[in-house]
NUVOSE-373100 format. One record per residue (C-alpha): residue in three letters; z, x, y. Coordinates in steps of 0.02 Angstrom, whole numbers, plus 50000, padded with zeros to 5 digits. Example, Ala and Ser with C-alpha at 12.3 -4.5 7.8 and 13.67 -1.06 7.14 Angstrom:
REM NUVOSE-373100
('ALA' (50390 50615 49775))
('SER' (50357 50684 49947))
This chain:
REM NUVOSE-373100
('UNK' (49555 49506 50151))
('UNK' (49409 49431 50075))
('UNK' (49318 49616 50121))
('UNK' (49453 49719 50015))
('UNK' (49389 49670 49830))
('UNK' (49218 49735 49715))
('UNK' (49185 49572 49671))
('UNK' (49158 49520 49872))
('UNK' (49066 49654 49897))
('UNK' (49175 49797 49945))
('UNK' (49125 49966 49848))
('UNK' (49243 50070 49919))
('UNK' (49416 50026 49869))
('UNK' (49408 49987 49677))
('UNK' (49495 49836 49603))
('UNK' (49415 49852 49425))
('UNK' (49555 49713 49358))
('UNK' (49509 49586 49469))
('UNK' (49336 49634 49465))
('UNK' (49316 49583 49263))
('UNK' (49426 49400 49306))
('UNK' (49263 49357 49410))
('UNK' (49154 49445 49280))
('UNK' (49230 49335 49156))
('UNK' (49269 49185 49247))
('UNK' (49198 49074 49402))
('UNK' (49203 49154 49597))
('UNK' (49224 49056 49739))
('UNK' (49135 49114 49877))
('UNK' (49200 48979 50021))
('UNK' (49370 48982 49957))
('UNK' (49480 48945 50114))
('UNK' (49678 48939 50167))
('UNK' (49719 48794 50247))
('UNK' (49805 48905 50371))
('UNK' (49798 49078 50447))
('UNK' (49970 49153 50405))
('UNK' (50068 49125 50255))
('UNK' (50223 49018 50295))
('UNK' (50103 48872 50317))
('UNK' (49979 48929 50203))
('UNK' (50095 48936 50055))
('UNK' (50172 48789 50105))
('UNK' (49998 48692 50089))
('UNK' (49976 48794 49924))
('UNK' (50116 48714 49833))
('UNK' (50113 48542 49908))
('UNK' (49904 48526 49931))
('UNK' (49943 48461 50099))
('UNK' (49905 48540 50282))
('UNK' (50085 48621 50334))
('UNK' (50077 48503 50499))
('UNK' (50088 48351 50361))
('UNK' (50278 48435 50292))
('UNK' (50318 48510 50483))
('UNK' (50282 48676 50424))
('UNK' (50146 48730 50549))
('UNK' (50199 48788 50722))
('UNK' (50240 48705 50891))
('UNK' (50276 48863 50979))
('UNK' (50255 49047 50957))
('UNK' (50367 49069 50808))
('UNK' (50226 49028 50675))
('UNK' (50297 49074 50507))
('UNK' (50494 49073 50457))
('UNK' (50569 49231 50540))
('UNK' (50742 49239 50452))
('UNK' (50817 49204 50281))
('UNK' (50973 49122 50391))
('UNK' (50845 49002 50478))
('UNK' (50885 48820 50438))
('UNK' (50704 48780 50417))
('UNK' (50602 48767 50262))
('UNK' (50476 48679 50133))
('UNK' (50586 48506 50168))
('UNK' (50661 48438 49994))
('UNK' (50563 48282 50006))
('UNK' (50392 48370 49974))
('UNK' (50342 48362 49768))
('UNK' (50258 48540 49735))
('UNK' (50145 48545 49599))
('UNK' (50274 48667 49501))
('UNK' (50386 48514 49502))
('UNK' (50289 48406 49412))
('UNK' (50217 48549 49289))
('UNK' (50413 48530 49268))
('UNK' (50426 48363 49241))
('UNK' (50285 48375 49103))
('UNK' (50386 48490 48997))
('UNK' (50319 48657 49077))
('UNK' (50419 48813 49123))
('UNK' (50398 48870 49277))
('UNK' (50435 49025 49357))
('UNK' (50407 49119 49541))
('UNK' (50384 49291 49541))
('UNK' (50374 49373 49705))
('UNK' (50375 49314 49867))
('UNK' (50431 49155 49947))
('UNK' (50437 49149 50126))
('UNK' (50469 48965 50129))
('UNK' (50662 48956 50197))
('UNK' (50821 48964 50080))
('UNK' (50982 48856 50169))
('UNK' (51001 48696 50283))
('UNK' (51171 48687 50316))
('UNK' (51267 48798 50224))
('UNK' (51284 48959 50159))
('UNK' (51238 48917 49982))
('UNK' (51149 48745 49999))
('UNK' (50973 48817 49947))
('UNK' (50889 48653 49990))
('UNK' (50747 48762 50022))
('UNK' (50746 48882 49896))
('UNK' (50606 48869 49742))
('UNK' (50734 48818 49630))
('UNK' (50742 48636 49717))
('UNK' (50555 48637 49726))
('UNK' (50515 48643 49537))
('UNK' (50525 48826 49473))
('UNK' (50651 48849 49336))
('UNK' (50654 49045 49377))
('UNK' (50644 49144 49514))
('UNK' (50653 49331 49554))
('UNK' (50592 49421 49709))
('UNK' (50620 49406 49909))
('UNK' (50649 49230 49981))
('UNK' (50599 49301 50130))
('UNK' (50428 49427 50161))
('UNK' (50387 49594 50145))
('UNK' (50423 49690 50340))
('UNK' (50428 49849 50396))
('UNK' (50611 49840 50446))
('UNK' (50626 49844 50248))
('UNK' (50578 50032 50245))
('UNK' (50706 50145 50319))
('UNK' (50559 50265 50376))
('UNK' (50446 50140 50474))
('UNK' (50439 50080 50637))
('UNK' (50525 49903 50651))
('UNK' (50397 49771 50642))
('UNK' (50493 49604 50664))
('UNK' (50482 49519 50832))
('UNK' (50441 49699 50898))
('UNK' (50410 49655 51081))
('UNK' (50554 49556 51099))
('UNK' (50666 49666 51019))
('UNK' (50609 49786 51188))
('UNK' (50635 49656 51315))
('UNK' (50817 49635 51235))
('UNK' (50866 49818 51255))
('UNK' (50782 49837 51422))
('UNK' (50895 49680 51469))
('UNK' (51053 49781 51376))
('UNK' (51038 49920 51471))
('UNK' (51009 49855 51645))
('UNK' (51175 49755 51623))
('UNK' (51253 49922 51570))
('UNK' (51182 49979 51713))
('UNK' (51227 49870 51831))
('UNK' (51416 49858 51755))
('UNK' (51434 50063 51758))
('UNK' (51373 50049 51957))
('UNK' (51506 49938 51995))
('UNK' (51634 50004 51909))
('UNK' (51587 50183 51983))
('UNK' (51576 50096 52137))
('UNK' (51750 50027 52109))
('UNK' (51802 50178 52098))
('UNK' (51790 50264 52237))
('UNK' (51788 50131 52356))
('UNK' (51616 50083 52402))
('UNK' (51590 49926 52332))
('UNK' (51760 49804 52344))
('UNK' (51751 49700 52185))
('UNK' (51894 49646 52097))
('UNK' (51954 49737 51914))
('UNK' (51952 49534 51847))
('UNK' (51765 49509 51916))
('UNK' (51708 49694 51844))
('UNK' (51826 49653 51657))
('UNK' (51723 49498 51643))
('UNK' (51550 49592 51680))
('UNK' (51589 49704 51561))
('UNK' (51647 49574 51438))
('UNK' (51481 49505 51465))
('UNK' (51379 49651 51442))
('UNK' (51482 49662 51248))
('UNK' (51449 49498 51211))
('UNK' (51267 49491 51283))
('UNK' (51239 49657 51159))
('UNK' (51337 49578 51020))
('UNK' (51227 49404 51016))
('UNK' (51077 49509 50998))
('UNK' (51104 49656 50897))
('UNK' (51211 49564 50767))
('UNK' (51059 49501 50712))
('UNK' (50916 49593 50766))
('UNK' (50996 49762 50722))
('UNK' (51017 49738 50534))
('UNK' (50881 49641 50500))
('UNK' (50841 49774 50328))
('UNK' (51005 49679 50275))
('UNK' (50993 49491 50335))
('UNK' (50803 49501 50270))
('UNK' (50756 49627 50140))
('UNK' (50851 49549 49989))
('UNK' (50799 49507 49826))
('UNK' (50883 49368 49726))
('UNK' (50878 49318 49536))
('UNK' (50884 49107 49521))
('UNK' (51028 49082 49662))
('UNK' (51099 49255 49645))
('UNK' (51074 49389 49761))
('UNK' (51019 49559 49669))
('UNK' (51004 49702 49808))
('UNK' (51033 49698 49988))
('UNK' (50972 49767 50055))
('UNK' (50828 49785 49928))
('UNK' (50801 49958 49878))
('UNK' (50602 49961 49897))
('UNK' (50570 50121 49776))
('UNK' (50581 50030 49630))
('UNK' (50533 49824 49689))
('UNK' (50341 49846 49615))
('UNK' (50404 49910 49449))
('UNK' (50543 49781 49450))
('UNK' (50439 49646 49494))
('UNK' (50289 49689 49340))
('UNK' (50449 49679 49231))
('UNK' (50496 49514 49260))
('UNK' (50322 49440 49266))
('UNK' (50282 49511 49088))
('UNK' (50457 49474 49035))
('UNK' (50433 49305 49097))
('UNK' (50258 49276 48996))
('UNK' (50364 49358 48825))
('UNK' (50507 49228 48857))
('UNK' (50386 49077 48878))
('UNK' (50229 49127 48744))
('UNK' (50278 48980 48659))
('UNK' (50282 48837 48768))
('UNK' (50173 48768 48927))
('UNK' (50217 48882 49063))
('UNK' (50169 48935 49269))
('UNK' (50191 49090 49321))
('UNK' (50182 49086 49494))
('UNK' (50150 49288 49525))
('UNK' (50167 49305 49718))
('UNK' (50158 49494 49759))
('UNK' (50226 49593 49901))
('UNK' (50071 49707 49887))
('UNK' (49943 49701 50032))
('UNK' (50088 49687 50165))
('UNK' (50154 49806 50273))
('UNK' (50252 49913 50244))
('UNK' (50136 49945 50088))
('UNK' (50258 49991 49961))
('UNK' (50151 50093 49837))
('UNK' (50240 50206 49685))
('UNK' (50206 50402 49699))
('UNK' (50047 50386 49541))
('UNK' (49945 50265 49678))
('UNK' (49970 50380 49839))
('UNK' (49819 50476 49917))
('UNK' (49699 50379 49765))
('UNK' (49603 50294 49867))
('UNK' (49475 50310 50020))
('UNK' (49545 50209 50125))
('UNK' (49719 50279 50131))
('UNK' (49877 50184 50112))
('UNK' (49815 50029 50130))
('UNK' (49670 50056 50004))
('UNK' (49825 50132 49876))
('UNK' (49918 49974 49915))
('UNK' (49780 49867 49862))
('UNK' (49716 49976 49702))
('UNK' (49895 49970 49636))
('UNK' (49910 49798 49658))
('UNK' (49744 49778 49553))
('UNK' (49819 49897 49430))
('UNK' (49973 49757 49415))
('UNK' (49840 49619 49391))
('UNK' (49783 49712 49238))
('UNK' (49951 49740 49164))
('UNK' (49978 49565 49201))
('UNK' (49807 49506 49090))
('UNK' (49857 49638 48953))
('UNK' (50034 49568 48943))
('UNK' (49932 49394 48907))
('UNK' (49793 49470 48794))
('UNK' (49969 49557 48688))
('UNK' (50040 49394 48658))
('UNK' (49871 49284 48611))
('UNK' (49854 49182 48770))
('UNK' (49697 49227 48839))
('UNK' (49602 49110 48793))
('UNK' (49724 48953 48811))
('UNK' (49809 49020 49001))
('UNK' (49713 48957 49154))
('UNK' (49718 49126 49297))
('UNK' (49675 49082 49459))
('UNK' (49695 49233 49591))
('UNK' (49680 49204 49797))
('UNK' (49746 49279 49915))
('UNK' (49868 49174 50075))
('UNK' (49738 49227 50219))
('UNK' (49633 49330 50286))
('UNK' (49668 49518 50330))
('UNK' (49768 49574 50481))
('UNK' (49642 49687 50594))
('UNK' (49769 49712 50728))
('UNK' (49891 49792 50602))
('UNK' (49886 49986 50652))
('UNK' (50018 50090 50675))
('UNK' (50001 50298 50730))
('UNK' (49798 50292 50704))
('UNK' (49832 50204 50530))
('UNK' (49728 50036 50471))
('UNK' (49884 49958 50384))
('UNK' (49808 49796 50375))
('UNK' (49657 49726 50277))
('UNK' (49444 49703 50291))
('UNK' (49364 49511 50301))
('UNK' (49191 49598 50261))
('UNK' (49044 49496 50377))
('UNK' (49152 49354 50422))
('UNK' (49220 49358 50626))
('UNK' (49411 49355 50651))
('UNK' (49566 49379 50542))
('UNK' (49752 49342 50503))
('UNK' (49810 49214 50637))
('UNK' (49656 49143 50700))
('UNK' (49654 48958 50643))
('UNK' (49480 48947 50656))
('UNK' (49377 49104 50629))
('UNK' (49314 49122 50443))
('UNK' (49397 49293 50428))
('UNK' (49579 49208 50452))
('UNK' (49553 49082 50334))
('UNK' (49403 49121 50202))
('UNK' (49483 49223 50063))
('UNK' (49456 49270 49875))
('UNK' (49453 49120 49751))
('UNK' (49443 49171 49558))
('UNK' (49464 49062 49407))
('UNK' (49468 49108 49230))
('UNK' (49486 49021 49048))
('UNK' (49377 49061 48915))
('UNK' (49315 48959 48818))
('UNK' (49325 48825 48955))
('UNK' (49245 48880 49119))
('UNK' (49095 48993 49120))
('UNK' (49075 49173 49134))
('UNK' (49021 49253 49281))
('UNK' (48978 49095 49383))
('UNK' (48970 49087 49562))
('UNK' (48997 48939 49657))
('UNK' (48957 48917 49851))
('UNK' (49035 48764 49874))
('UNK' (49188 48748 50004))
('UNK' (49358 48743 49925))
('UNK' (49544 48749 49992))
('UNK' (49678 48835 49914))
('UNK' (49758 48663 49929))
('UNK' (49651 48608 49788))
('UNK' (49752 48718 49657))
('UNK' (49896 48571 49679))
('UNK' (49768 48415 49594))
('UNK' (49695 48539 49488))
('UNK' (49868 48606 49391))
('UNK' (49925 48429 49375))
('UNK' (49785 48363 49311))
('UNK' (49804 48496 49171))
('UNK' (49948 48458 49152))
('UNK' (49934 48286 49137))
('UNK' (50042 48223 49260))
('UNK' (49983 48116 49414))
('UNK' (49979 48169 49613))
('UNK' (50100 48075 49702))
('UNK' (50040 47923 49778))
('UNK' (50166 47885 49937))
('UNK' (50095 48007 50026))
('UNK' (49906 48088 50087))
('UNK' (49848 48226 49981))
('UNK' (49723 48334 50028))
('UNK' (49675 48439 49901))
('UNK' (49537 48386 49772))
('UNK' (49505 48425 49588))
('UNK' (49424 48600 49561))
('UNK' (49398 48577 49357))
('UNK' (49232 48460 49380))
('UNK' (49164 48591 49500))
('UNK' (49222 48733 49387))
('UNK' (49123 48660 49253))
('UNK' (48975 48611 49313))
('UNK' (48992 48476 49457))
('UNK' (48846 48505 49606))
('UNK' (48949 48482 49738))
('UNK' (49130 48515 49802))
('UNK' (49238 48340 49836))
('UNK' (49281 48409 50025))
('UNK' (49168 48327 50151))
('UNK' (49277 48375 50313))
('UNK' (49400 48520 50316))
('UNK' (49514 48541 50471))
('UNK' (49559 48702 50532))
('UNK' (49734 48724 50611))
('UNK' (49818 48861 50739))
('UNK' (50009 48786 50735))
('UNK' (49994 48616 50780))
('UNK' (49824 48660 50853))
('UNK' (49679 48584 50787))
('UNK' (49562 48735 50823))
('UNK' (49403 48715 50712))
('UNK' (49312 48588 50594))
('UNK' (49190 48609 50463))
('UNK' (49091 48476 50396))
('UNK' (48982 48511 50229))
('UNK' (48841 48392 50239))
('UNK' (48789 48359 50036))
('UNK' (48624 48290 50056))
('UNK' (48568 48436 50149))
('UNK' (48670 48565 50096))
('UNK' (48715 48625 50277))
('UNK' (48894 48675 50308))
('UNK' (48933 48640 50497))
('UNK' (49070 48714 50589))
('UNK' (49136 48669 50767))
('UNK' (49259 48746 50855))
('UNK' (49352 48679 50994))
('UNK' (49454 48824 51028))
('UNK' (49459 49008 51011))
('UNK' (49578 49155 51036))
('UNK' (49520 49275 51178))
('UNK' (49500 49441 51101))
('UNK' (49575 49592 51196))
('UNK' (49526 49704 51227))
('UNK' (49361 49595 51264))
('UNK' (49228 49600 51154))
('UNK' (49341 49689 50997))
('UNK' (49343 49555 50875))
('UNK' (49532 49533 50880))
('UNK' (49680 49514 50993))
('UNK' (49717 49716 50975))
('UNK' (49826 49694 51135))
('UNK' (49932 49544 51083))
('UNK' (49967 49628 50882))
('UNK' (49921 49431 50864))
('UNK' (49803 49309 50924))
('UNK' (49883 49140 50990))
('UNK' (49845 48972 50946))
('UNK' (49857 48902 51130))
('UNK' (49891 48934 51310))
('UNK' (49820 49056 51419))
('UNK' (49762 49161 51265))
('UNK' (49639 49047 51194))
('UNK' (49496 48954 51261))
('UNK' (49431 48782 51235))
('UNK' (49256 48721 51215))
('UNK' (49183 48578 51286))
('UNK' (49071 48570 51197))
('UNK' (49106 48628 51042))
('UNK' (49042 48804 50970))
('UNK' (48934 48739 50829))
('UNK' (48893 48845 50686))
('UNK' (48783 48825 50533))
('UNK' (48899 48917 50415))
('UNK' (48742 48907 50251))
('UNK' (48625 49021 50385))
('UNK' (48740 49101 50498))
('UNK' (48905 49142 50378))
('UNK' (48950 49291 50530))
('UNK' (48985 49153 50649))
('UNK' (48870 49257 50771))
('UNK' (48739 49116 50854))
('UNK' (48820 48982 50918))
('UNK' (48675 48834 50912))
('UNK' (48661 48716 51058))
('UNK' (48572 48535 51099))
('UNK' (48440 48658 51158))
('UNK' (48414 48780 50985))
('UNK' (48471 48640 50860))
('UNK' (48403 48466 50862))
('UNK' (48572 48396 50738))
('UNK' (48672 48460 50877))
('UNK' (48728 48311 50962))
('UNK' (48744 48189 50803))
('UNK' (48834 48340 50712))
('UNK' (48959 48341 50834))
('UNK' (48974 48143 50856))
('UNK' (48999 48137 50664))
('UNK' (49140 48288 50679))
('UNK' (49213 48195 50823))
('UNK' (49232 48028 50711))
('UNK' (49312 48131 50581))
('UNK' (49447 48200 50668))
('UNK' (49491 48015 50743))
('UNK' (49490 47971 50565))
('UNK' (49612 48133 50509))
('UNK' (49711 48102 50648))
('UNK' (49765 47921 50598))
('UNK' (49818 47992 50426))
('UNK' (49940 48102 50527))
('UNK' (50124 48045 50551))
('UNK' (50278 48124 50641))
('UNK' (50388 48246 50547))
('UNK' (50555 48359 50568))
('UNK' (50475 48541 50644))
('UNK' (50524 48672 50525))
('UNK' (50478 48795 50643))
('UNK' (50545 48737 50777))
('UNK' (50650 48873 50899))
('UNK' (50804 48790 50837))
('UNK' (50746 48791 50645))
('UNK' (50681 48971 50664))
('UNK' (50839 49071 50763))
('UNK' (50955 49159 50657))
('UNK' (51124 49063 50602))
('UNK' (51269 49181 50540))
('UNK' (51339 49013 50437))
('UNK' (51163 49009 50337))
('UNK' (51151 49198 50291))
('UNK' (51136 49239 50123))
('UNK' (51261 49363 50071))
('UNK' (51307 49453 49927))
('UNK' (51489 49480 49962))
('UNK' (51608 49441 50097))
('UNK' (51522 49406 50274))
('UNK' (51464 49494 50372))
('UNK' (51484 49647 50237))
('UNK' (51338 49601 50141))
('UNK' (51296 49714 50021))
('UNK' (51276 49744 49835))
('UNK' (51131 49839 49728))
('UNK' (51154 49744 49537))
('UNK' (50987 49830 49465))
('UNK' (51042 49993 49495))
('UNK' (51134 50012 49325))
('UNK' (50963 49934 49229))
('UNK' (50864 50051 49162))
('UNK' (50680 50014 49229))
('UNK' (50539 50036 49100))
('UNK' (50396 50142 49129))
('UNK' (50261 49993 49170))
């Protein structure tokens, strides 16, 4: 969350690392994700389009991709802006995670995986960080569900045992065929479930080099150390060419996998550990470039996917992250604390030191930005919505977004509208979560808030919000306490009619059928369904 770093403010958990990139480079202060969870945030990261534009925002409950044998994904049609850095002669590499789908088909078709969008190398999970990936936490992946499918189990046990008892001893006169195929039932019922839902650490918690699985399940002791070692190893290998390094860490996610020098450091707990270590990485990561002379010729940019996740607790423990002032979190399309998220830039030499710029930016506007110094061109069959940083990084008065659109899923949920001539920065929303319990800031009762249905409201009128005065999102205005409000929301009004005629149909990526698991599409490092193999556990790690 925007609340967990020094440079935004927070002086409690100390990120010294990425503290000096803002010190020595330009902060964005209205930096914002272009959605509230990172399937579809990443997706609009590497393509600078909003996810609904590739199908990779939600039409149901199932927001993000849930299993690495899920036949959804970044489709192969979409150009990400580490495929054209290819194309003009860079090397490009993905370090981390990817969380944007591996197969379509087949077991091995990878027409997801970041080696058919662009990167040359890969290392890390092509799934996300979970809880089911430590063997000592409480499962976290579709938790509630997981409940409702052993209550279910067990009443069918129930119910089979009864009549077979029953059977038994003559009270109930059903025939052995009718009770064999109850029982059979009850197997098969426990089978379709449990097959996938019970070794999830396997199907999910893998790491793979290029196409090649590495671990699974992945053996999460050593993944930060492993992962430092093949970014620097990556910078080494590259020093002397163009290269992206696309460094996606694992930090910052539960289950907060933090090494045994980082435990207890900070005051925040495990969370606050989680976060200092990954700073800690951030500077290795800058000395690494610093070793090898690049400093002042590499472009860093560091952001974070969305806000943090308030309703992340588990035993009395905050294990998710702090949005400072701003209302909301992780899964609410529209509150700035869900979307509005660090945004650092540095170069030296080329962008100024220690500038701040309160201007409204989108992490989709990395994808214009890299190609442009690159000097490749944006692809021109389709709508791109991100815009050039570099002439605001250097100097330019305003930002090129006029209207930014603010997505739940498929739910438009908010709009904000940044007014140049005045410098106001209006925000509507037309719908909002209902927080539970009421009046707590978040949906504490759901784990979640939802993007429609009976959990959210909608606003007719709008909530209107003059983001420049009221950043907190605490004092709503009306046609009584703001004369603008009724041309404000006229003009908003026209430019969503206008967004939504840029819009056109596309294949759901997350839809129920794209999302459920698929034995045929698992990933697995030997002979189905006996997965398993550890290949880093005969290289010796070095002491990063």
């Amino acid at each position: 969350g925007i609340g967990d770093v020094g440079c935004y403010g927070n002086d409690t958990i100390r990120t010294p690392n990425i503290d000096r990139l803002a010190k020595e480079g330009v902060k964005l202060t209205q930096h914002l994700a272009a959605a509230p969870l990172c399937t579809p945030s990443r997706a609009a990261f590497l393509t600078g389009r909003y996810p609904i534009r590739s199908g990779m925002d939600a039409i149901n409950t199932y927001r993000v991709i849930f299993w690495n044998a899920g036949s959804g994904g970044l489709p192969p049609n979409e150009t990400t802006f580490a495929k054209i850095l290819q194309q003009q002669g860079y090397s490009t590499g993905l370090i981390g995670k990817w969380h944007q789908g591996v197969n379509c088909e087949s077991r091995n078709d990878h027409c997801h995986h970041p080696l058919n969008h662009g990167f040359d190398y890969f290392y890390g999970m092509p799934f996300t960080l979970i809880s089911d990936c430590q063997p000592t936490e409480t499962p976290e992946m579709d938790r509630a569900f997981r409940r409702k499918l052993w209550l279910c189990t067990q009443m069918i046990c129930l119910a089979t045992l009864t009549a077979v008892l029953g059977r038994l001893i003559g009270l109930i006169p059903v025939p052995w065929k009718t009770l064999t195929c109850l029982a059979a039932f009850s197997l098969l019922f426990f089978i379709s479930w449990y097959s996938s839902y019970g070794f999830v650490r396997h199907w999910n918690c893998i790491m793979m080099r290029n196409h090649g699985i590495t671990e699974q399940p992945m053996v999460t002791d050593r993944t930060t150390s492993l992962i430092l070692r093949e970014s620097i190893s990556f910078i080494e290998r590259n020093k002397h060419k163009p290269f992206l390094l696309f460094l996606s860490f694992l930090h910052s996610h539960t289950p907060l996998l933090t090494t045994e020098k980082f435990l207890g450091r900070s005051r925040h707990g495990l969370y606050g550990d989680n976060v200092e270590e990954m700073d800690w990485m951030v500077g290795q990561v800058l000395d690494a470039l610093d070793k090898e002379g690049l400093r002042d010729t590499t472009l860093v940019y560091f952001a974070s996917d969305h806000g943090g996740w308030l309703e992340r607790q588990e035993g009395g423990r905050q294990l998710g992250g702090w949005n400072g002032i701003y209302r909301g979190g992780k899964g609410m399309g529209g509150w700035e604390g869900g979307i509005r998220v660090p945004g650092i830039f540095r170069w030296p030499g080329v962008l100024p030191a220690g500038k701040v710029i309160d201007e409204p930016t989108s992490l989709m506007d990395i994808y214009p930005t890299v190609v442009h110094l690159a000097g490749g061109a944006v692809p021109q069959d389709r709508v791109i919505d991100g815009r050039d940083l570099l002439p605001l990084l250097r100097g330019a008065a305003h930002s090129e977004h006029e209207f930014l659109f603010h997505y739940c899923g498929v739910h438009l949920h908010a709009v904000r509208w940044h007014q140049k001539d005045t410098g106001a920065v209006w925000k509507a929303h037309y719908v909002t979560p209902i927080f539970s319990p009421p009046g707590a800031g978040a949906c504490y009762g759901k784990g979640i808030c939802p993007c429609f249905g009976e959990g959210v409201t909608h606003h007719d009128p709008p909530l209107l919000f003059e983001l420049s005065q009221d950043p907190s999102e605490a004092k709503p205005l009306s046609a009584d306490t703001e004369p603008l409000f009724d041309s404000v929301i006229r003009r908003i009004g026209r430019a969503i009619e206008e967004h939504g005629r840029t819009l056109t149909p596309v294949p759901e990526q997350l839809s129920v059928s794209n999302v459920v698991w698929k034995p045929w599409l698992q990933p697995c490092c030997g002979t189905f369904p006996f997965c398993w193999c550890d290949k880093e556990g005969d290289n010796k790690l070095v002491d990063l």
